[in-house]
N, C-alpha and C positions, 0 to 999 in steps of 0.2 A: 546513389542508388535510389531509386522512385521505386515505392510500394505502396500499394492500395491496401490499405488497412482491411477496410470490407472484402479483399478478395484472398489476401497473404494470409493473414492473420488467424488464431486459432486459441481461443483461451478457454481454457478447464482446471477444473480442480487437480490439483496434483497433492505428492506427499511434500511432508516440509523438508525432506534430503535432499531435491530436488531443486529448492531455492540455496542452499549453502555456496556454488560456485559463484552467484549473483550477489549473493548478500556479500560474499568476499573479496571482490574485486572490485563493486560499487559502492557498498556502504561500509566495509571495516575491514578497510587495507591495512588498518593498526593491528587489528589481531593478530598474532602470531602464533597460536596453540591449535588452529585448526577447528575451533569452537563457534561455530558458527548457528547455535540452536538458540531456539528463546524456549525460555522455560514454560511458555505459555505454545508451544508448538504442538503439543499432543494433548493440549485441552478440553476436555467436552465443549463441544461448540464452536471450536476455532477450525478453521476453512484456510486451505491455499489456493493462490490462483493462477496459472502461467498461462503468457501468452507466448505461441511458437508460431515459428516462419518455417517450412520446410522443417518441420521435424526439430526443427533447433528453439530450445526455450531463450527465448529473449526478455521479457518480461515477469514480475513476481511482485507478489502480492500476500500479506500475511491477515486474517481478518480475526478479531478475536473477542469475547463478548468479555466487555470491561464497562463498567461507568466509571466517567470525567465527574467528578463531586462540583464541580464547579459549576455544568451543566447540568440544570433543575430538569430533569427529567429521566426518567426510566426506559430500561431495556435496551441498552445502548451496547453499541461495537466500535471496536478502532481496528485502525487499519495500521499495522507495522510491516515494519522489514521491507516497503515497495519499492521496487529499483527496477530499472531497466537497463540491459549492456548498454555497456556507454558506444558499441556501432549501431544502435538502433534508438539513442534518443528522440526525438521530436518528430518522431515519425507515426505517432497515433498509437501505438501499443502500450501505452501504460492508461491512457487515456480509454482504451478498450478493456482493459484488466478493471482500471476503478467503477468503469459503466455496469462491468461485468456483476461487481461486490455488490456495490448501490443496487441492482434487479434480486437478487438473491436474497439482500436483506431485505428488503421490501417484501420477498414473499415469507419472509419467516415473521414479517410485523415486526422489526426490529422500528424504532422509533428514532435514534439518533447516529449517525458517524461521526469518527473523530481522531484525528490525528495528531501525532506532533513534528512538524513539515517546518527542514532546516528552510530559511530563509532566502534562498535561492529556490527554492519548491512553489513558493506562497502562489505565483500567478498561473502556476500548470494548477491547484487546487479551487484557485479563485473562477479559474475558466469554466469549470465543471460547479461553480454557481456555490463554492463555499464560503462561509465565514471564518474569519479570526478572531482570538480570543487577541485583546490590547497586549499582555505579559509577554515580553522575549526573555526567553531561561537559555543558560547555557546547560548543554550534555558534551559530559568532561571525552577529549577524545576525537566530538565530530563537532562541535558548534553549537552558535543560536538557533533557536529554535522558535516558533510559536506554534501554540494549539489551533487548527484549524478544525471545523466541523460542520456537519449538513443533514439538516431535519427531515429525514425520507418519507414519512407517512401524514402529510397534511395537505 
């Protein structure tokens, strides 16, 4: 299937109940109890994002104001829970979702992003002009992992 990202494509804030079919099917097939929330999902400050095709959300995006201790600087957010249906990988919609975060926090004067992006993720994060932190940690469950991040206001 061919789709133009610029013309399909549709990404807006949403609720975070709205990300739980995606996070379950893409990111924690291991779950079994139907718990698909992060405890930082009804956060002050924490934002969703989905991208929909036809009315269908295909894309998801969790943005939450946290600082990396590791990373020397303030006013920072990470990005959890991002997945995309696996029929519409590599086809520009996550790539549109994370554009989408990156403009947003920019206008809030957020200073830093920052993820922790399994290992097969690193070159969709690197494309979009991010760094790596050296450390691969394991998360018991889904894999390695490294922290990736991207200094939005300089």
């Amino acid at each position: 299937m061919k789709i133009d990202p610029k013309n399909n494509f549709k990404t807006k804030i949403i609720c975070n109940k709205l990300t739980y079919k995606i996070r379950k099917n893409v990111l924690w097939p291991h779950i079994k109890n139907n718990h698909y929330s992060l405890d930082v999902d009804n956060q002050k400050g924490t934002f969703h994002l989905g991208v929909f095709i036809n009315e269908k959300l295909i894309s998801i995006g969790t943005f939450v104001k946290e600082n990396n201790n590791t990373i020397n600087t303030k006013n920072q957010y990470r990005l959890r829970a991002m997945a995309t249906d696996t029929s519409y990988q590599k086809k520009g919609a996550g790539r549109l979702l994370l554009l989408k975060g990156i403009e947003i926090l920019k206008k809030k004067k957020v200073n830093l992003l920052w993820c922790s992006s399994r290992l097969h993720a690193i070159p969709f994060y690197t494309s979009l002009n991010m760094k790596s932190l050296d450390k691969i940690y394991h998360i018991e469950h889904i894999g390695p992992h490294k922290t990736m991040y991207l200094y939005l206001n300089k």
